[in-house]
One Martini backbone bead per residue (centre of mass of N, CA, C, O) as a GRO file, in nm:
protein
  109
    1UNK     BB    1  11.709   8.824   8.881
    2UNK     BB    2  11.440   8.706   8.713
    3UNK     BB    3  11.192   8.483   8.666
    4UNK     BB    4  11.002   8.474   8.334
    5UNK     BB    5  10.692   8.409   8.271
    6UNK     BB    6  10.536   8.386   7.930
    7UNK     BB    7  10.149   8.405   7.814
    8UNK     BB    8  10.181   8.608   7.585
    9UNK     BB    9  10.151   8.513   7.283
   10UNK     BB   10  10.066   8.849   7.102
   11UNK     BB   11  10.348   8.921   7.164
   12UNK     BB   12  10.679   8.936   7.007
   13UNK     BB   13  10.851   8.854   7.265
   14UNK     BB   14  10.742   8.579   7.227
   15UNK     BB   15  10.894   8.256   7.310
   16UNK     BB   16  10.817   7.982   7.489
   17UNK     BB   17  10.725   8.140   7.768
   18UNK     BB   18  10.917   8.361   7.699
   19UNK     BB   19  11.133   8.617   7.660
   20UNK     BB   20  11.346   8.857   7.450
   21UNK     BB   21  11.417   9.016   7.631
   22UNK     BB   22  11.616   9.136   7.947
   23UNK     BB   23  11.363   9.317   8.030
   24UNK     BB   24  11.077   9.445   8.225
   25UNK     BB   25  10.767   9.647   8.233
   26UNK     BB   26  10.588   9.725   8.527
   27UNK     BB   27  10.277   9.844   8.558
   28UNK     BB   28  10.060   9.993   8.878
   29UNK     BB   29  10.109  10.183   9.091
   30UNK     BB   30   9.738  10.185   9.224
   31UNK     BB   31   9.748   9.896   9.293
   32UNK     BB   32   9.561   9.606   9.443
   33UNK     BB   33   9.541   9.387   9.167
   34UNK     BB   34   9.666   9.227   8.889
   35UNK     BB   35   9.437   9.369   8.685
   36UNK     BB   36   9.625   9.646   8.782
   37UNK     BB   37   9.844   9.544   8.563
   38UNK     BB   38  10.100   9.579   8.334
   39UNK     BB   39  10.322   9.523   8.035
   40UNK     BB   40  10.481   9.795   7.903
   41UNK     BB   41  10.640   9.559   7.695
   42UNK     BB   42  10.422   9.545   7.512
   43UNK     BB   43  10.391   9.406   7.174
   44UNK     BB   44  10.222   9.392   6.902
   45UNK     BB   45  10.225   9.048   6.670
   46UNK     BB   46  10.269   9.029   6.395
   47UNK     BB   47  10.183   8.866   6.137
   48UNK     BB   48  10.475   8.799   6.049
   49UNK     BB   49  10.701   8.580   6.134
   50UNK     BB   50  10.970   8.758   6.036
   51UNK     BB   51  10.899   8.992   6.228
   52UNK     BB   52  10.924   8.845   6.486
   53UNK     BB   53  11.207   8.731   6.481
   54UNK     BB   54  11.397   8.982   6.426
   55UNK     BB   55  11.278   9.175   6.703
   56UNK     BB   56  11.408   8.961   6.912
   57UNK     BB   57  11.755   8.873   6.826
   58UNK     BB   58  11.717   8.646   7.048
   59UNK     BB   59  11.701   8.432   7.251
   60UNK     BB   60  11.547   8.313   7.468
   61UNK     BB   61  11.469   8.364   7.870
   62UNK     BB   62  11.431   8.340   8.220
   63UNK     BB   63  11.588   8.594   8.259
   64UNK     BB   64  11.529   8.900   8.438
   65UNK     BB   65  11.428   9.250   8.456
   66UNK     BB   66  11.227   9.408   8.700
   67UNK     BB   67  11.017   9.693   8.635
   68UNK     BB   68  10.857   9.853   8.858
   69UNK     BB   69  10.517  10.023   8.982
   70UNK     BB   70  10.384   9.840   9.210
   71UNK     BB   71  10.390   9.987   9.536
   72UNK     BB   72  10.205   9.745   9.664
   73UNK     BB   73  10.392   9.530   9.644
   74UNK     BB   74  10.597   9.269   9.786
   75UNK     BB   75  10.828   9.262   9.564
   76UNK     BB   76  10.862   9.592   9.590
   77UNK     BB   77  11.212   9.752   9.564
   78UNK     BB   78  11.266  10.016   9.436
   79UNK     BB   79  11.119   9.935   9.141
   80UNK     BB   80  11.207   9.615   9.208
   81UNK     BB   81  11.172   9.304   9.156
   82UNK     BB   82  11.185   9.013   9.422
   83UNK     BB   83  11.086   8.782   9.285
   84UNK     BB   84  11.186   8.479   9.151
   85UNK     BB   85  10.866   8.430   9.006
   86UNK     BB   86  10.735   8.539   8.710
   87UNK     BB   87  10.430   8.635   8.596
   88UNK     BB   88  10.248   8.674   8.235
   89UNK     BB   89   9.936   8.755   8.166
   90UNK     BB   90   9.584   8.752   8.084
   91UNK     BB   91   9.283   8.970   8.103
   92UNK     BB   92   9.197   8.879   7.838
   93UNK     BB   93   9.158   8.700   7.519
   94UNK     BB   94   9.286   8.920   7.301
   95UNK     BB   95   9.534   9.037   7.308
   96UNK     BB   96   9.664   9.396   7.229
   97UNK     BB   97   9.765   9.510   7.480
   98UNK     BB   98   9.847   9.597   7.725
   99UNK     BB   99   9.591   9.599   7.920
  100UNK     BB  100   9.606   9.282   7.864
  101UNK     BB  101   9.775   9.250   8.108
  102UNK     BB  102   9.980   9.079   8.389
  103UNK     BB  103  10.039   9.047   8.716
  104UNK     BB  104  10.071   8.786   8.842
  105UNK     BB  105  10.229   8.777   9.143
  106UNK     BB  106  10.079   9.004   9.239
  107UNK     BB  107  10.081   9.115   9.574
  108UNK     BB  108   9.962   9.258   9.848
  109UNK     BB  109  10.060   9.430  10.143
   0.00000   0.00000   0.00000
């Protein structure tokens, strides 16, 4: 399990810094960059609010599971992060996809 820290505000999973998934894929085979991978487990956030604690379903945990996609990242082996703590973040200002997150912690081999 990694810690994971989640900084997209307009995710549905998102819940204080935390993540209510109990685990994430993150995207970008052939990354050489952070802003070349993505959450591919972003969902936007509807509008109302009772829609997404119900979508939620549980606490938020600061730990997860990382399916990883990043082929040349230090942190992949096979397919699974090896990093201790995993930030996602966003590469633009109002995150609407997947395409606007990142995985903050990658690293290239």
């Amino acid at each position: 399990m990694n810690r994971l820290e989640c900084q997209v505000t307009t995710c549905q999973h998102y819940c204080d810094n935390q993540c209510c998934l109990p685990g994430i894929k993150v995207d970008g085979p052939s990354a050489r960059e952070s802003s070349q991978t993505c959450c591919s487990s972003f969902e936007e956030r509807h509008r109302s609010g009772a829609e997404n604690l119900s979508s939620c379903g549980r606490n938020p945990s600061p730990d997860s599971a990382i399916d990883c996609k990043a082929e040349s990242c230090v942190y992949n082996n096979h397919c699974k992060c090896e990093a201790d703590c995993v930030c996602v973040g966003c590469c633009c200002g109002d995150v609407t996809s997947k395409s606007g997150t990142e995985c903050c912690t990658f690293q290239v081999k």
